[in-house]
Legacy VTK file of the C-alpha trace (Angstrom):
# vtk DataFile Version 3.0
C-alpha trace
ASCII
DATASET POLYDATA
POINTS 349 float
-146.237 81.380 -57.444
-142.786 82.101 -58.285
-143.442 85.684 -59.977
-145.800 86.517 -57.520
-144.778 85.187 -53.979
-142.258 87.906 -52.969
-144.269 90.795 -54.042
-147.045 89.389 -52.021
-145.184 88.579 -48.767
-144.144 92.327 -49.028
-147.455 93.311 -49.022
-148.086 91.349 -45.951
-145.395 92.414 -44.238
-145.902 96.511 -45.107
-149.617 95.806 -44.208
-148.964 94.524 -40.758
-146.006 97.294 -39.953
-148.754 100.277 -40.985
-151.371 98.345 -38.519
-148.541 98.653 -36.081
-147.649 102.211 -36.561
-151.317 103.570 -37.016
-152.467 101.469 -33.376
-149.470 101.643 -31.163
-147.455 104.939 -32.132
-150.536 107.368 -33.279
-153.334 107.538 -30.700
-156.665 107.583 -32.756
-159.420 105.061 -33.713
-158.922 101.223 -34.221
-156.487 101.787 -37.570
-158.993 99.831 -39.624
-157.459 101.980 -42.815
-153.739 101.869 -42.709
-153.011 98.748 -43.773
-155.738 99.013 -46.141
-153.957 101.978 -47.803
-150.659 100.047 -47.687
-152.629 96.874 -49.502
-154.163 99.016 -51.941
-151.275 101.073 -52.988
-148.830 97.633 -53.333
-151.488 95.436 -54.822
-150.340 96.819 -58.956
-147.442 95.566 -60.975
-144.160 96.137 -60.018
-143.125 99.212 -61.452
-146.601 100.857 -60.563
-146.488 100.408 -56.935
-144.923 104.010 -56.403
-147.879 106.344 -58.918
-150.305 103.870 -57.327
-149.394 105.273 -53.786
-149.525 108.561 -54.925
-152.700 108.297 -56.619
-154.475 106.543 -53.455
-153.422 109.605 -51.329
-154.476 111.998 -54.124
-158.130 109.994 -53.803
-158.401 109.934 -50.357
-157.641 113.561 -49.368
-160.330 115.201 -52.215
-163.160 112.881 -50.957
-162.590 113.667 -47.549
-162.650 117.635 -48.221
-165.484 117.288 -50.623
-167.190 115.008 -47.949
-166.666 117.685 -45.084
-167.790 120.040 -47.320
-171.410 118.447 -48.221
-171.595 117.644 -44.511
-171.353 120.746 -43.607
-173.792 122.113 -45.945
-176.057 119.207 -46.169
-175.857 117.155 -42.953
-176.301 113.434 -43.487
-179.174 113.823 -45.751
-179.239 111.736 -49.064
-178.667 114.475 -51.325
-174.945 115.003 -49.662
-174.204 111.573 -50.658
-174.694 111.922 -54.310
-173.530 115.583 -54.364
-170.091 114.382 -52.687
-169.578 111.585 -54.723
-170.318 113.139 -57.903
-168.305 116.157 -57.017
-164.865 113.780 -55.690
-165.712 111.650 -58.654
-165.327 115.067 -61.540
-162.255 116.203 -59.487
-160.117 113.118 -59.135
-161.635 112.970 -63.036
-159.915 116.569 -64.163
-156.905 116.114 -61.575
-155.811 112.202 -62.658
-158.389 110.276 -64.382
-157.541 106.827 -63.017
-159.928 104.723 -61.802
-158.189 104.023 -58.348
-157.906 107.677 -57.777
-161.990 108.635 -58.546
-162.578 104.970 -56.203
-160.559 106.613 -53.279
-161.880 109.730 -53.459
-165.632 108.267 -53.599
-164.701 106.367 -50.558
-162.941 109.015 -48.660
-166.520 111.458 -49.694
-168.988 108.461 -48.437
-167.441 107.693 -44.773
-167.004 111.468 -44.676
-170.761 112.208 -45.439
-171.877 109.190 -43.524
-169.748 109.706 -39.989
-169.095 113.165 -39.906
-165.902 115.067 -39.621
-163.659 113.407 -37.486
-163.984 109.693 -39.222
-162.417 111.793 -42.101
-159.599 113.302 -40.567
-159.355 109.546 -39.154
-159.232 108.385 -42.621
-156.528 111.140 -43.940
-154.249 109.811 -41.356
-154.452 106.066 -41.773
-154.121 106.864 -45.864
-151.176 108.857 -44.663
-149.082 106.023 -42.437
-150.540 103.148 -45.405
-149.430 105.686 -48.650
-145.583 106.255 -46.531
-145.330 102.249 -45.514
-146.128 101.919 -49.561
-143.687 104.337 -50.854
-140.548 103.061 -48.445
-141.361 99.763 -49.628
-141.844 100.251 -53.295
-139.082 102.973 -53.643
-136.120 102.206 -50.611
-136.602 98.918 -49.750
-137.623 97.097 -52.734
-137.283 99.188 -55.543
-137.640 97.091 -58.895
-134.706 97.114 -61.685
-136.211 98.841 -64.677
-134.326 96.457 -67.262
-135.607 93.311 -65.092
-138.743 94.745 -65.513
-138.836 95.305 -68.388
-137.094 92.016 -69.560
-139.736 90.059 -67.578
-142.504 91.763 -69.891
-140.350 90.822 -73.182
-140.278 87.139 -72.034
-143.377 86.801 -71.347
-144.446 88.742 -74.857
-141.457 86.488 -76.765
-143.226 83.297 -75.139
-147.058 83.693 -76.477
-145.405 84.692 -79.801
-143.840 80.996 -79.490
-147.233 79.621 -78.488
-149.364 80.907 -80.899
-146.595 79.950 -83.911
-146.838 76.466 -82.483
-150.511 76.441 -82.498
-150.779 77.590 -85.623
-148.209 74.776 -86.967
-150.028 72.068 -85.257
-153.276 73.729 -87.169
-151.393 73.406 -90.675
-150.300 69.630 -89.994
-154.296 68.460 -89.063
-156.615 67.326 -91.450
-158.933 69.832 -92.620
-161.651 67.780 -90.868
-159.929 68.318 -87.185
-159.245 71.589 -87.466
-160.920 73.778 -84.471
-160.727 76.916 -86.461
-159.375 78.495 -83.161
-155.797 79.861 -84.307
-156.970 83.271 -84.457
-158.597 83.041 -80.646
-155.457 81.955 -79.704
-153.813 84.372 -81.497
-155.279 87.505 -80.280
-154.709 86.890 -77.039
-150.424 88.297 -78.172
-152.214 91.365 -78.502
-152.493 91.807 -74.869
-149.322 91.113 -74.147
-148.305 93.502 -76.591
-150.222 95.930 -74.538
-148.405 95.007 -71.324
-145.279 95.081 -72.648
-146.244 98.696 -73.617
-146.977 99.532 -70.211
-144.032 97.889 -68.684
-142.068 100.249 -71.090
-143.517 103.148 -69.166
-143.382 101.748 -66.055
-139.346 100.743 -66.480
-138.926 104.500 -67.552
-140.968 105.824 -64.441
-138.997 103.603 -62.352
-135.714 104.599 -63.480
-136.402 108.910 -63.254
-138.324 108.393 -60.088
-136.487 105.710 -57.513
-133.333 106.980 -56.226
-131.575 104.005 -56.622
-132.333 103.228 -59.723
-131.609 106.294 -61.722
-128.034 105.394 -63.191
-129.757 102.564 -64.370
-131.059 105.194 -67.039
-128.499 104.299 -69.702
-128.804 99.886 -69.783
-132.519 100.625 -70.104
-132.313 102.870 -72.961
-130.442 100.155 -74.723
-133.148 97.204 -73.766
-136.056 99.480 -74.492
-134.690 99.542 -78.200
-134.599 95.885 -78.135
-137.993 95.992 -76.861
-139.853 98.302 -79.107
-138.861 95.678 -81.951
-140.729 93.442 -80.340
-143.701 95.051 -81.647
-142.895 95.152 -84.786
-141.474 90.870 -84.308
-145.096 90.307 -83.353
-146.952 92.369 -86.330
-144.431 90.117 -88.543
-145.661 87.426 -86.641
-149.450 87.705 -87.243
-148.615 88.575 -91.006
-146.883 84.869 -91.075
-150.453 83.180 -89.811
-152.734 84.974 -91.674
-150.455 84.353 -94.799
-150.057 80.710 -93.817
-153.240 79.984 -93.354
-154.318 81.534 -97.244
-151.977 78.372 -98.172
-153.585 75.271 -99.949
-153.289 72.295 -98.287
-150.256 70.745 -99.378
-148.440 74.482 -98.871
-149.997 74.351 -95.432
-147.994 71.809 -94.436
-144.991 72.408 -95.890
-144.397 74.971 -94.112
-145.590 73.455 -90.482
-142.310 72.134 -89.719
-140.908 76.002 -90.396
-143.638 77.590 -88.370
-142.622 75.339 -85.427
-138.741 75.695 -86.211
-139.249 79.641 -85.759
-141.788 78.620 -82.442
-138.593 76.833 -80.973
-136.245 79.402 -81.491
-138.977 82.188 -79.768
-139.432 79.859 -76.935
-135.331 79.546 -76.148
-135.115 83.512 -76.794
-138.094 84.023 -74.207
-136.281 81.887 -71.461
-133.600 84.168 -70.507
-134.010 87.385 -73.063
-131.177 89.303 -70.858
-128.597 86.456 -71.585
-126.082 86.582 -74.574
-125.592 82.692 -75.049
-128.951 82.447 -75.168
-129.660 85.205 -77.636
-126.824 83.821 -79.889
-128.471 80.357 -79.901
-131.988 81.770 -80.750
-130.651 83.634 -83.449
-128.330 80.899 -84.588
-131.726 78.932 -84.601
-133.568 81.122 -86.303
-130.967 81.564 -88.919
-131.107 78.573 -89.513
-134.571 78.435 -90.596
-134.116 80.317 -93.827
-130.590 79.483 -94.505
-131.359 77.103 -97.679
-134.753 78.767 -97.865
-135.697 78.821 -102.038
-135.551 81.991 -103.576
-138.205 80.784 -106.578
-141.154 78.786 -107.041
-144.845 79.048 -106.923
-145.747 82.698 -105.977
-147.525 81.871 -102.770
-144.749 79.926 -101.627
-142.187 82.676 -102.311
-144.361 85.055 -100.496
-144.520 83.093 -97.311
-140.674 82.045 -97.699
-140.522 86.632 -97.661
-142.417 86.687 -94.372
-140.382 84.023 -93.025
-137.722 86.348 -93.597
-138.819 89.262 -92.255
-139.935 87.253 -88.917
-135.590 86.256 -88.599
-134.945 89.316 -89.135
-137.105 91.318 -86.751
-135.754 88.102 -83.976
-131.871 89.194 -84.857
-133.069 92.633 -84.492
-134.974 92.359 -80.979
-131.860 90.429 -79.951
-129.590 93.476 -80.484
-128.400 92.798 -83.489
-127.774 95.578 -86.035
-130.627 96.191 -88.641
-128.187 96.451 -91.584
-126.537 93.410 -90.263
-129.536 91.181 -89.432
-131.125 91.791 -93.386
-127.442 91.179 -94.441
-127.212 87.661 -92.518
-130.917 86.819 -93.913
-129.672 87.014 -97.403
-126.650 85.591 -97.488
-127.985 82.655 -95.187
-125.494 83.474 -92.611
-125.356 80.646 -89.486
-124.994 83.955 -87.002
-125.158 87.504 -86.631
-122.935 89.712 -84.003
-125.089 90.183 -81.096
-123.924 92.746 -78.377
-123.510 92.281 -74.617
-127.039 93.015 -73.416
-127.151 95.539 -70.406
-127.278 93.932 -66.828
-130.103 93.552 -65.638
-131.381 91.542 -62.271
-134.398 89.533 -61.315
-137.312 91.790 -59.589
LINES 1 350
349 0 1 2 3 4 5 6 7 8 9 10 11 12 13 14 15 16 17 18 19 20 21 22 23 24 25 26 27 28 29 30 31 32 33 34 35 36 37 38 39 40 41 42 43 44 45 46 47 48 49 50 51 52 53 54 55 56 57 58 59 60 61 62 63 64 65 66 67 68 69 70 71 72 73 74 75 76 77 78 79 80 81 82 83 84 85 86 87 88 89 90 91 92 93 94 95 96 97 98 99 100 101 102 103 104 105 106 107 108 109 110 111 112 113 114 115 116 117 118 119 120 121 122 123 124 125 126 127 128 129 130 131 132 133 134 135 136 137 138 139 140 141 142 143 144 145 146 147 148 149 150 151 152 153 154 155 156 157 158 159 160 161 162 163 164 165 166 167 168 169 170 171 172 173 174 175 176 177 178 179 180 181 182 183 184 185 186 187 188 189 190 191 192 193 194 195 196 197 198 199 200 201 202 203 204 205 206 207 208 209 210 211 212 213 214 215 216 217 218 219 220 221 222 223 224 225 226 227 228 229 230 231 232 233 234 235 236 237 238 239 240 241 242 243 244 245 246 247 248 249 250 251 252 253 254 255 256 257 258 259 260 261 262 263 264 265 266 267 268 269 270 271 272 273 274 275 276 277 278 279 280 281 282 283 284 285 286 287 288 289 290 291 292 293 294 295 296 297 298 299 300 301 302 303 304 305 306 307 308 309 310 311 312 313 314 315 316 317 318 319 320 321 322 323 324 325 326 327 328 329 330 331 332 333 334 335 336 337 338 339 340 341 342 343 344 345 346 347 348
């Protein structure tokens, strides 16, 4: 409710002003497809909202010209319908490829076909008022800061690395008897937000050369999408540490489930406020602290995971801004902190 609440009441508001502007300042038809427009363009993540526009009017104007087109040449019959939505569907395919775009233009081809010429032109003109309703409130009104963006996809990402960490330490402490045997179900699901922090990475850049307002934010967000291309490598580390963990014997197993859930704890603080310094120092400090007296010898397995442990601080100091050269430096020499940057402003979206 919290994430989700504003963007939503701005969809209900830009809904009802394109009703308004499509039935009381343009005389046509009851406006049935303005605020639709408007809906459809704003319902994406933010970030999105502005190419999603763009690609509903792209949609909407080549169904209705293929659609007058069959109608013309076909009439009504049956064979117009599946010639003009085959024929929007391989355009939209060649011009853009997304599926909103082909769904538009399918749309835009079947109320063409179906009610002739003028429900068309109807339709061009309501996707018209919805797309500009869309794009003042997505790119002048409320345009969203790339690096809160952005940040917003990190936390999230930082927080299921935390959560599946935990899971897997509370899978090392059970008996072998209770164990569900679901650590890597709940593991894959990082993946996705792997993939969505990917995508916010595009959309924070899209945001940032195409909104106005938010173009000198061009040089913070270069410096927090370094942080946050780490974070791909901090969760590859991460699945390396439960696949190697759970190789371990028994008694390895849970000797290192108080570790697992050490570095869980200091994921979870980073992933509560990833744009704020105190809080980056702490996480580090606390992950620091995880392999500060960690044993350099012993049973090979043991060394081995005591490595990964390593390399899962290290890739933390390093999504935290720390220096590369630094952050291995501070692993070795069991350091109790690293020199962390100011991180670039950033502000809620």
């Amino acid at each position: 409710m919290r994430d989700n609440l504003w963007p939503m009441l701005q969809q209900a508001v830009a809904a009802a002003l394109s009703w308004w502007i499509a039935d009381d300042l343009i005389d046509h038809h009851v406006p049935l497809f303005a605020p639709i427009a408007t809906l459809v363009a704003l319902n994406t993540p933010l970030g999105g909202r502005g190419s999603n526009t763009v690609r509903v009017l792209v949609g909407v104007i080549t169904g209705v010209v293929v659609g007058d087109l069959a109608y013309a040449l076909l009439g009504h019959g049956t064979a117009a319908f599946g010639l003009a939505v085959f024929a929007a569907l391989l355009i939209t395919l060649v011009l853009d490829g997304e599926r909103i775009t082909m769904a538009q233009a399918a749309v835009g081809a079947v109320i063409c076909v179906a009610a002739g010429r003028q429900a068309g032109t109807n339709r061009v003109l309501d996707a018209l008022v919805g797309g500009a309703v869309a794009l003042v409130f997505s790119q002048l009104l409320f345009p969203v800061h790339p690096v809160s963006l952005l940040r917003r996809a990190e936390s999230t990402t930082l927080s299921g690395l935390a959560d599946a960490l935990e899971f897997t330490a509370r899978e090392l402490d059970a008996p072998e008897e209770e164990r569900t045997a679901r650590t890597w179900e709940e593991v894959r699901t990082v993946y996705s937000l792997l993939d969505d922090l990917g995508r916010a990475r595009a959309d924070s850049l899209s945001v940032a050369a195409r909104t106005l307002h938010r173009r000198r934010d061009r040089q913070p967000l270069s410096r927090e999408m370094a942080d946050a291309l780490h974070l791909d490598l901090l969760g590859n580390s991460c699945f390396t540490l439960v696949r190697r963990a759970l190789s371990l014997d028994a008694a390895c197993q849970r000797e290192f489930a108080p570790v697992l859930r050490d570095l869980s704890g200091a994921l979870a603080s980073f992933a509560a406020a990833p744009g704020s310094r105190p809080v980056r120092r702490h996480a580090t400090r606390w992950a620091l602290g995880v392999v500060r007296n960690a044993p350099d010898a012993g049973p090979a397995p043991a060394v081995a995971m005591w490595e990964n442990v390593r390399l899962v601080v290290q890739d933390v100091l390093i999504s935290a801004g720390a220096d590369t050269k630094a952050a291995e430096r501070a692993v070795r020499e069991g350091a109790e902190e690293v020199q962390l940057p100011e991180p670039p402003r950033g502000r809620r979206p």
